[in-house]
C-alpha positions as CSV (number, residue, x, y, z in Angstrom):
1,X,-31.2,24.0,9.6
2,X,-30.3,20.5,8.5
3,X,-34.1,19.9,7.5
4,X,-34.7,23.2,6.5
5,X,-36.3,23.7,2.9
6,X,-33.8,26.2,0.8
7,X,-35.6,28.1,-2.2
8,X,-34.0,27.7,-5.2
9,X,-33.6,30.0,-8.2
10,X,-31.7,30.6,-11.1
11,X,-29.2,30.0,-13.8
12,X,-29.6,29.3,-17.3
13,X,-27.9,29.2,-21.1
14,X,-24.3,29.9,-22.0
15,X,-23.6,33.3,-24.2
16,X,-20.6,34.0,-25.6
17,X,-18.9,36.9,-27.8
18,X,-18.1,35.5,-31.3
19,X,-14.9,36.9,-32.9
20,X,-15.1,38.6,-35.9
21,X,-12.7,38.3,-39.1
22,X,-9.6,40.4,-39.2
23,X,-7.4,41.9,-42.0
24,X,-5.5,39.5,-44.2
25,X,-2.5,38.7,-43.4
26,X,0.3,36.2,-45.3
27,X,-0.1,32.8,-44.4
28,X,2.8,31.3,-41.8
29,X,4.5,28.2,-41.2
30,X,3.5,25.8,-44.1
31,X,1.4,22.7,-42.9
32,X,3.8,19.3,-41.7
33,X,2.8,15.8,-42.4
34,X,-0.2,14.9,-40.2
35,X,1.0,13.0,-37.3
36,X,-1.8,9.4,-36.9
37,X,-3.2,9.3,-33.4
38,X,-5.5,6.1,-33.5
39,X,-8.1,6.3,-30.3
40,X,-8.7,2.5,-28.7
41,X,-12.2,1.2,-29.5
42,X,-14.8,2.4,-27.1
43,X,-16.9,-0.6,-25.5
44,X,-20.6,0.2,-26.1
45,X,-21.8,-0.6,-22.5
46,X,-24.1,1.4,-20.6
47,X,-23.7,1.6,-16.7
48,X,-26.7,1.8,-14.5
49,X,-26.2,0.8,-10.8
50,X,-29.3,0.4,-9.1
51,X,-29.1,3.0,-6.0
52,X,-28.9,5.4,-8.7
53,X,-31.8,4.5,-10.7
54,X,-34.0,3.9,-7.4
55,X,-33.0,7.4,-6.3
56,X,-34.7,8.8,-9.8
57,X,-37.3,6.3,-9.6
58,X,-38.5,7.9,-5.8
59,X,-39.4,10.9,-7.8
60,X,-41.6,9.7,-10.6
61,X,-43.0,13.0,-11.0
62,X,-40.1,14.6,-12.0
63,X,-38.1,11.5,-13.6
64,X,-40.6,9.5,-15.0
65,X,-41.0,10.7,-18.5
66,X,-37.1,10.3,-18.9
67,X,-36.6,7.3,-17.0
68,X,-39.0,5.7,-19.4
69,X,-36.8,7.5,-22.7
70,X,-33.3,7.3,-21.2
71,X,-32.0,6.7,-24.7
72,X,-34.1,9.4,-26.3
73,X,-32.8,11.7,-24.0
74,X,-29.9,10.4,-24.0
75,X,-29.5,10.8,-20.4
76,X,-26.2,10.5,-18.3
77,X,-25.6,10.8,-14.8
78,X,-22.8,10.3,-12.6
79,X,-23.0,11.1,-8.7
80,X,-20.1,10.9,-6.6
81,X,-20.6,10.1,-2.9
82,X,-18.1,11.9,-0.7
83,X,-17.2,10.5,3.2
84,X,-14.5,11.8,5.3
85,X,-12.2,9.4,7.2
86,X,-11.4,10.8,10.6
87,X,-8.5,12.6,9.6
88,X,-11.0,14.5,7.0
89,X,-9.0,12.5,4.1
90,X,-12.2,11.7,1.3
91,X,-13.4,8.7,0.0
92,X,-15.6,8.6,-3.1
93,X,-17.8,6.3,-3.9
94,X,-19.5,6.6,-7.9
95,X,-22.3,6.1,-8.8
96,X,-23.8,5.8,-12.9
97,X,-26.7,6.2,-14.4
98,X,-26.8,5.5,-18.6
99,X,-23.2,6.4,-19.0
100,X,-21.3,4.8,-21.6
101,X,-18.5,6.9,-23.4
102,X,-19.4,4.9,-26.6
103,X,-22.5,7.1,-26.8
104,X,-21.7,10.7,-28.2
105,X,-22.8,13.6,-27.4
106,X,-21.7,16.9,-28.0
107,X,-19.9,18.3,-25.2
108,X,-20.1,22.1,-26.1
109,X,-18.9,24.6,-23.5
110,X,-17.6,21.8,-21.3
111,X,-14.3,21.5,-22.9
112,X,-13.3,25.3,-21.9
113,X,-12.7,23.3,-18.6
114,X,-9.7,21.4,-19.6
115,X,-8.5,23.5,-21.8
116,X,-8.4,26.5,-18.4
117,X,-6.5,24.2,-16.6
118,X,-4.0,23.1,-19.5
119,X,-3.3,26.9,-20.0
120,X,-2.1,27.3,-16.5
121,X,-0.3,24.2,-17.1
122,X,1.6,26.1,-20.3
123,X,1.9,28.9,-18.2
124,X,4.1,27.1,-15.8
125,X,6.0,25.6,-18.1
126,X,7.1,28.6,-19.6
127,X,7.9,30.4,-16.5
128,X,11.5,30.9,-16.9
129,X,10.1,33.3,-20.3
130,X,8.9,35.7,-16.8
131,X,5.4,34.8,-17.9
132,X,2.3,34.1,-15.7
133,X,-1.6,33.8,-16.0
134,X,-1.5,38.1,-15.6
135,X,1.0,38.9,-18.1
136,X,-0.6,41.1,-21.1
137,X,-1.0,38.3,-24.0
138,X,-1.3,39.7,-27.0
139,X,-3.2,37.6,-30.0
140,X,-2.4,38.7,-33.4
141,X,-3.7,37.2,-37.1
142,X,-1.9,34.8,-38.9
143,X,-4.1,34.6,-41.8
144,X,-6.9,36.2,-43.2
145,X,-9.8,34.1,-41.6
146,X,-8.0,34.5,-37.8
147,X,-8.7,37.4,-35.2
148,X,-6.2,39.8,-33.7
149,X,-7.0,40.9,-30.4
150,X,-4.8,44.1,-28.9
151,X,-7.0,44.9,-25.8
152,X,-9.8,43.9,-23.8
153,X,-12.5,46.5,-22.5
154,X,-13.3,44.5,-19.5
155,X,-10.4,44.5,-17.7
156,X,-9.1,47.2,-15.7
157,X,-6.3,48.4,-17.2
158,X,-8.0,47.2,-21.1
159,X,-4.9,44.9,-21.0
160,X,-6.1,40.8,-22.3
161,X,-4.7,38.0,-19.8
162,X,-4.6,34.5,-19.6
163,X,-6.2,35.0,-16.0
164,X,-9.2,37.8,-17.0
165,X,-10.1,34.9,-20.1
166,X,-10.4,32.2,-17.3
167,X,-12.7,34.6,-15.4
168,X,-14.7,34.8,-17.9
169,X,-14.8,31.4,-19.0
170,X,-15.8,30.5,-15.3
171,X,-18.0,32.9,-14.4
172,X,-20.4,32.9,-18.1
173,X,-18.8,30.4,-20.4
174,X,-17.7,33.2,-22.8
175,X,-16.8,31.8,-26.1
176,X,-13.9,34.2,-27.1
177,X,-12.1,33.8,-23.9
178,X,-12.2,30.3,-24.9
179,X,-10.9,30.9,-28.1
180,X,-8.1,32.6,-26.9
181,X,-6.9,30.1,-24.8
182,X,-7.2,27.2,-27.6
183,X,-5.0,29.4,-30.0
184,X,-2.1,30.0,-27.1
185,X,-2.3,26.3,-26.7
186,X,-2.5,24.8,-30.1
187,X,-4.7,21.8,-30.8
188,X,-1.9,19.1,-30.6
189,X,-0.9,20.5,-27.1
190,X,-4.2,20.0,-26.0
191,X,-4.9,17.0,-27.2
192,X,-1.6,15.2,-26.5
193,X,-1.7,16.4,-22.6
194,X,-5.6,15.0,-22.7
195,X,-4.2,12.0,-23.8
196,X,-1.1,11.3,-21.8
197,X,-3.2,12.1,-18.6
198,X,-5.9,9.3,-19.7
199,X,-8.3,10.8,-21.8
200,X,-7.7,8.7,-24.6
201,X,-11.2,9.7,-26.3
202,X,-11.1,13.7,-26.2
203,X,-10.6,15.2,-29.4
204,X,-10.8,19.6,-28.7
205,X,-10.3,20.5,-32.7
206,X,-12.1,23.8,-32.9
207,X,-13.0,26.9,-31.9
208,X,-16.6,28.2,-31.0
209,X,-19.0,30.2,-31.9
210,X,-17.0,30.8,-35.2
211,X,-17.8,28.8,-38.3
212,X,-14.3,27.8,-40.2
213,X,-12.9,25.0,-42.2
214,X,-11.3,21.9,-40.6
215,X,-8.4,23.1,-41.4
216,X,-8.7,26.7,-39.9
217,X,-9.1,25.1,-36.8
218,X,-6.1,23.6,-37.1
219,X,-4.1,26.4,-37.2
220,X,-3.7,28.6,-34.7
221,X,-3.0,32.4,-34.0
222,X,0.8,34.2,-33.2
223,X,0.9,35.0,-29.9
224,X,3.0,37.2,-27.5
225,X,3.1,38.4,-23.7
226,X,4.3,41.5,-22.5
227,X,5.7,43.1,-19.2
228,X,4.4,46.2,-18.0
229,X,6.5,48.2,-20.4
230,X,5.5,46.9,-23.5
231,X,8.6,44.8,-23.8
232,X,8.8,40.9,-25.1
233,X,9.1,38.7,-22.8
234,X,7.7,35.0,-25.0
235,X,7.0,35.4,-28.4
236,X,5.1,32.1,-29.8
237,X,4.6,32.2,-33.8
238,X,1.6,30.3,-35.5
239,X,1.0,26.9,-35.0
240,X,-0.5,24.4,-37.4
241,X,-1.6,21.0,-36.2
242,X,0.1,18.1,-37.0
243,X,-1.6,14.9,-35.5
244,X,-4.5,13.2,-37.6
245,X,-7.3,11.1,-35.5
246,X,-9.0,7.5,-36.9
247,X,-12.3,8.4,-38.4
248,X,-15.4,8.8,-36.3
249,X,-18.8,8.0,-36.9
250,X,-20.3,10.5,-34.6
251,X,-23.6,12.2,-35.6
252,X,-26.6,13.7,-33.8
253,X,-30.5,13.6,-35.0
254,X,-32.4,12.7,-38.7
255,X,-31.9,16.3,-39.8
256,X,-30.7,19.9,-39.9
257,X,-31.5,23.2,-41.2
258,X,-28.9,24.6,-43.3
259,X,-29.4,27.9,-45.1
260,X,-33.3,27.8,-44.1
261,X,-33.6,24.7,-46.0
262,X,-34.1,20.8,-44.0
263,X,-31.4,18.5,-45.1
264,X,-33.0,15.4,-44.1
265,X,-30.0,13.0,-43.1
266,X,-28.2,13.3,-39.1
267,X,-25.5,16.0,-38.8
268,X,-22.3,14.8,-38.7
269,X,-20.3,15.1,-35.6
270,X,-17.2,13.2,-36.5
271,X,-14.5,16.8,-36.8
272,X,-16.5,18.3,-34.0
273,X,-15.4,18.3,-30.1
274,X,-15.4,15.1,-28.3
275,X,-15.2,14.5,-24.4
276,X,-17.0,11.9,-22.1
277,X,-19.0,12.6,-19.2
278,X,-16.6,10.3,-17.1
279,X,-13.6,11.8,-18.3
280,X,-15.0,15.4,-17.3
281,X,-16.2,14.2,-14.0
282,X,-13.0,12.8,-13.5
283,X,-11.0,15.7,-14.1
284,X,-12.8,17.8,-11.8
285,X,-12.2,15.2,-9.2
286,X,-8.9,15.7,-9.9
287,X,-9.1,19.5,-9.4
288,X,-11.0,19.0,-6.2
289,X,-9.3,16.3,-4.6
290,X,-6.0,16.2,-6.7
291,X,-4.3,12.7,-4.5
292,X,-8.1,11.0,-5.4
293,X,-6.9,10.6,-9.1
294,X,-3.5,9.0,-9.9
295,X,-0.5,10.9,-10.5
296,X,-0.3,10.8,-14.3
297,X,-4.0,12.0,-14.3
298,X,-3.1,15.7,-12.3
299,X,-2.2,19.1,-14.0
300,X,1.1,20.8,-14.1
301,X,-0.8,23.4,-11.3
302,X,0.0,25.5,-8.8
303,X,-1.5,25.7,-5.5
304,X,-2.3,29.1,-6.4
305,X,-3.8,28.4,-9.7
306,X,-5.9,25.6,-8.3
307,X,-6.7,28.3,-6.2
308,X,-7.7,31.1,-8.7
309,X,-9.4,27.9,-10.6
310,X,-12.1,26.9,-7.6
311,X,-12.4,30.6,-6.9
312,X,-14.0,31.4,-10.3
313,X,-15.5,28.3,-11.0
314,X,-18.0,29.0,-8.0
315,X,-18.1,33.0,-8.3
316,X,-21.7,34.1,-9.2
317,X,-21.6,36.7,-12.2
318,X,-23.1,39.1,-9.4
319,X,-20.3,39.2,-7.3
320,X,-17.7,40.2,-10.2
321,X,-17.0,43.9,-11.2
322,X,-14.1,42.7,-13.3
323,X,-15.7,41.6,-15.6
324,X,-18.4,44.1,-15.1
325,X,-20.7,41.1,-14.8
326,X,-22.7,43.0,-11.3
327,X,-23.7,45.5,-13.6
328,X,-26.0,43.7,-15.8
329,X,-27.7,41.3,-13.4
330,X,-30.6,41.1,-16.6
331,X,-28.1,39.3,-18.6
332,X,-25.5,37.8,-15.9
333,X,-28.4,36.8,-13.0
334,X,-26.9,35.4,-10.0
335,X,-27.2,31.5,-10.4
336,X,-26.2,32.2,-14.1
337,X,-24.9,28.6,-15.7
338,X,-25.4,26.5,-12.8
339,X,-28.0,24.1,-14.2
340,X,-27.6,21.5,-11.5
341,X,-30.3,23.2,-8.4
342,X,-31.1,26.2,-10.0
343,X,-32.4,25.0,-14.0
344,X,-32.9,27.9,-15.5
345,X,-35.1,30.3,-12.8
346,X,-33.8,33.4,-11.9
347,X,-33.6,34.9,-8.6
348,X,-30.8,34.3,-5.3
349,X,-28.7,31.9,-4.2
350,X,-28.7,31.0,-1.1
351,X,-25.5,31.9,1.3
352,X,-24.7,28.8,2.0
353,X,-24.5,27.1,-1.1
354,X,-21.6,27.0,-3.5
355,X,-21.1,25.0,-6.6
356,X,-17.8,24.7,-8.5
357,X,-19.0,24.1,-11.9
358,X,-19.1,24.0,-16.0
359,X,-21.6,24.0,-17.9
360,X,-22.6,23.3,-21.6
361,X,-25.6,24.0,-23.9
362,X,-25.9,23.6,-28.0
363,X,-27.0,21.9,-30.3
364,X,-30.2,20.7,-27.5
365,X,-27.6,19.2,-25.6
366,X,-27.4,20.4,-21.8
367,X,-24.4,19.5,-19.6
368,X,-23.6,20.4,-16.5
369,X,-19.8,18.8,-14.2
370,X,-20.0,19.7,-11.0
371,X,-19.3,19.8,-7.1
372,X,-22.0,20.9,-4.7
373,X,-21.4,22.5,-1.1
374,X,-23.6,23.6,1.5
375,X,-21.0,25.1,4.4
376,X,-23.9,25.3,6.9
377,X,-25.1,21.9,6.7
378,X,-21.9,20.0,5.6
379,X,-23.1,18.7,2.1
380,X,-20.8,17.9,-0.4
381,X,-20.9,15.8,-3.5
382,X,-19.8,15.7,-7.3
383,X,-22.7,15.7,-9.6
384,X,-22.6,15.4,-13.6
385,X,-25.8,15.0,-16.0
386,X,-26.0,15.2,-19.7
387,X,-29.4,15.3,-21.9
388,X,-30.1,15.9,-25.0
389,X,-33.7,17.8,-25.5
390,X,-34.3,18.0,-29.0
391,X,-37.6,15.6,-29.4
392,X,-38.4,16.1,-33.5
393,X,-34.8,15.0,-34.5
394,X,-33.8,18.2,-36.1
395,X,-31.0,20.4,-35.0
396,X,-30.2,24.5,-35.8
397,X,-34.3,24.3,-36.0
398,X,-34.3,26.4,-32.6
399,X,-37.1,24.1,-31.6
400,X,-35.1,22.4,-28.2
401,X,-36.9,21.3,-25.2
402,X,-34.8,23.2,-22.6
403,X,-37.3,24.7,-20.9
404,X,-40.1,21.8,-20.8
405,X,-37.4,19.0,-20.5
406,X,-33.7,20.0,-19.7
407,X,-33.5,22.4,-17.0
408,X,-36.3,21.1,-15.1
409,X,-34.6,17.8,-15.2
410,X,-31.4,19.5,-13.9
411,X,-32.9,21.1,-11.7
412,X,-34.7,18.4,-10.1
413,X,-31.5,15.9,-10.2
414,X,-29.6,18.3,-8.6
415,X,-32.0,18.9,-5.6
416,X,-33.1,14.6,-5.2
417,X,-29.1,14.2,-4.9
418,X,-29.0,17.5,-2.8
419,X,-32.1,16.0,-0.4
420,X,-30.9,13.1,-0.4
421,X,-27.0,14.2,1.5
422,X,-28.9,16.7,3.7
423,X,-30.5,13.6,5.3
424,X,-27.5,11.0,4.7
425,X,-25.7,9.9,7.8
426,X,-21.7,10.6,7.9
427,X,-19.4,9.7,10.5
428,X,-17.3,12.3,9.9
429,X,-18.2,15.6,9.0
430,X,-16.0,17.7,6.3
431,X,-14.2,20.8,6.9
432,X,-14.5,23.3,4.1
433,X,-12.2,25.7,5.3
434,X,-10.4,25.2,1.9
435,X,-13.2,25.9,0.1
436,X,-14.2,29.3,1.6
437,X,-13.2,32.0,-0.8
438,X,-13.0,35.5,-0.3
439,X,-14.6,36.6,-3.6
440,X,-14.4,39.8,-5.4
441,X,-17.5,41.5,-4.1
């Protein structure tokens, strides 16, 4: 079926649960000195190579408007050619379209990614605590604006993991599981590991879907994990950030809404999430193909928690009864957050086809890291596209162009690149027997 033409249909915006405010409690550990972390200065050069750009230019009926914007939309693309020597070792090959880190944009959901894998990375080492990704974590409130969390419905046993919030992150970027992994790491953790492995840029400095201070953010819950008898085993107490960043100048739009009224100036961006398109691409290379990336660059993983990482990454809501996702295919559709193909239709996936994936969406901005596999005709490629659909200039307006502009344009990248490897000649052709998971349904 190598010229066969597959039916796509699916996915579409990232929910969350936001946390609500617990009882006061005494304020912990008094704040340290901030520690200066100074960011090197980003080069403000776009890259466009031109095999990219023709590719998008073959299809002016679904590229044409943008191409002509780019900077409107503040399009980015980066496409990752994969070719297997004869020992099925991979090359890559990138390719960039408008990418330039010096160009915010708001990464939203996408840093749950890194912040997955640096939890495992945590997990491991504190191993010799007994600890692991299924040990019961227990998240309790260290002030009066932080959220305790003593069980979790959607497990089986109603006991919280490190491993059930990954699931969840995966499988329907849920903002609370997030949450809960960026207040068992702390801010400085995350940031610092970013850092150390490359990612000089990234800045993670809050939660989501919950609106508190700078600060607030800063500080982050007690936390403890349990064996199966309710005993102790690791027993972390608050943690309030230390390390201070150079001012940014990052903003978004001409205006906002705030409290139903327009504030007519952009919104500033500058204590808000940061993370480049290249620097997510890159670490799920790095996930993917771990030797493709230098050493300094790779997570403190298992093989197993790579493992347990790809699984979820490409599981479809549909085929997971932990959480109950199968159960409530109106909400949790099949193709659910996998922008790249499937935009935002509804409807089946076909067999063949598996994407390990994260996705983000807010504030008009759509992003979408990921790699692409067909088993049956031996496709494979890494694919990441940002764009920012929000025409007028205003944000929290609720008037975005996702469903005119965005997803279509996902959508239609992901099937020119897709069309475009089904027909591509490659001397060698990969074996995926890696990459065939059993899932849970």
């Amino acid at each position: 079926m190598h010229n066969a033409k597959l039916y796509f249909f699916a996915a579409v915006v990232l929910t969350g649960t936001a946390a609500a405010c617990s009882a006061p409690k005494k304020l912990q550990n008094m704040p340290q000195p901030p520690v200066a972390v100074t960011a090197p200065a980003v080069v403000d050069n776009s890259r466009i190579d031109a095999f990219l750009q023709q590719m998008l230019a073959a299809n002016p009926g679904h590229f044409s408007e943008v191409l002509a914007n780019k900077n409107n939309w503040k399009v980015q693309v980066i496409y990752t050619q994969i070719d297997r020597g004869s020992n099925g070792v991979p090359a890559l090959k990138n390719y960039y379209y408008n990418v330039n880190p010096a160009n915010y944009f708001y990464p939203a959901s996408t840093v749950k990614f890194p912040v997955s894998i640096l939890a495992l990375q945590k997990l491991n080492e504190l191993k010799d605590k007994g600890i692991d990704k299924n040990s019961t974590i227990i998240t309790e409130a260290g002030t009066d604006m932080q959220t305790a969390v003593y069980n979790d419905p959607t497990t089986q046993d109603g006991k919280p993991t490190i491993a059930h919030y990954i699931k969840k992150i995966m499988m329907v970027s849920d903002n609370d599981a997030y949450n809960r992994l960026y207040e068992f790491l702390g801010q400085d953790y995350i940031n610092a590991e970013l850092h150390k492995k490359g990612y000089k840029y990234a800045q993670i400095l809050h939660r989501l879907s919950v609106a508190l201070p700078f600060d607030e953010n800063r500080k982050t819950n007690p936390v403890k994990f349990l064996d199966t008898d309710g005993n102790i085993l690791y027993q972390q107490p608050m943690q309030h950030a230390i390390a201070s960043y150079a001012k940014r100048n990052d903003s978004i739009g001409t205006g906002y809404m705030k409290a139903g009224e327009l504030v007519q100036k952009p919104m500033d961006f500058s204590i808000k999430n940061r993370i480049s398109l290249e620097d997510l691409h890159s670490i799920l290379i790095s996930l993917v193909f771990p030797d493709k990336v230098p050493a300094k660059q790779r997570f403190n993983i298992t093989d197993a928690d790579r493992e347990f990482l790809l699984k979820y990454m490409s599981q479809l809501p549909t085929e997971s009864t932990y959480p109950p996702y199968s159960a409530d295919e109106k909400n949790y559709w099949p193709a659910y957050c996998k922008f790249l193909l499937f935009g935002s239709e509804k409807g089946s996936v076909p067999s063949q086809i598996r994407i390990f994936n994260k996705v983000g969406n807010a504030y008009g901005q759509l992003v979408d890291v990921a790699y692409v596999v067909d088993y049956a005709n031996k496709v494979e490629f890494f694919l990441s596209a940002a764009i920012y659909c929000n025409s007028d200039g205003i944000l929290n307006d609720d008037k975005y162009e996702y469903d005119s502009v965005g997803f279509p344009f996902m959508k239609n990248l992901g099937k020119a690149v897709y069309e475009f490897e089904l027909n591509r000649k490659k001397e060698n052709l990969p074996d995926f027997s890696e990459f065939m998971i059993q899932y849970d349904k």
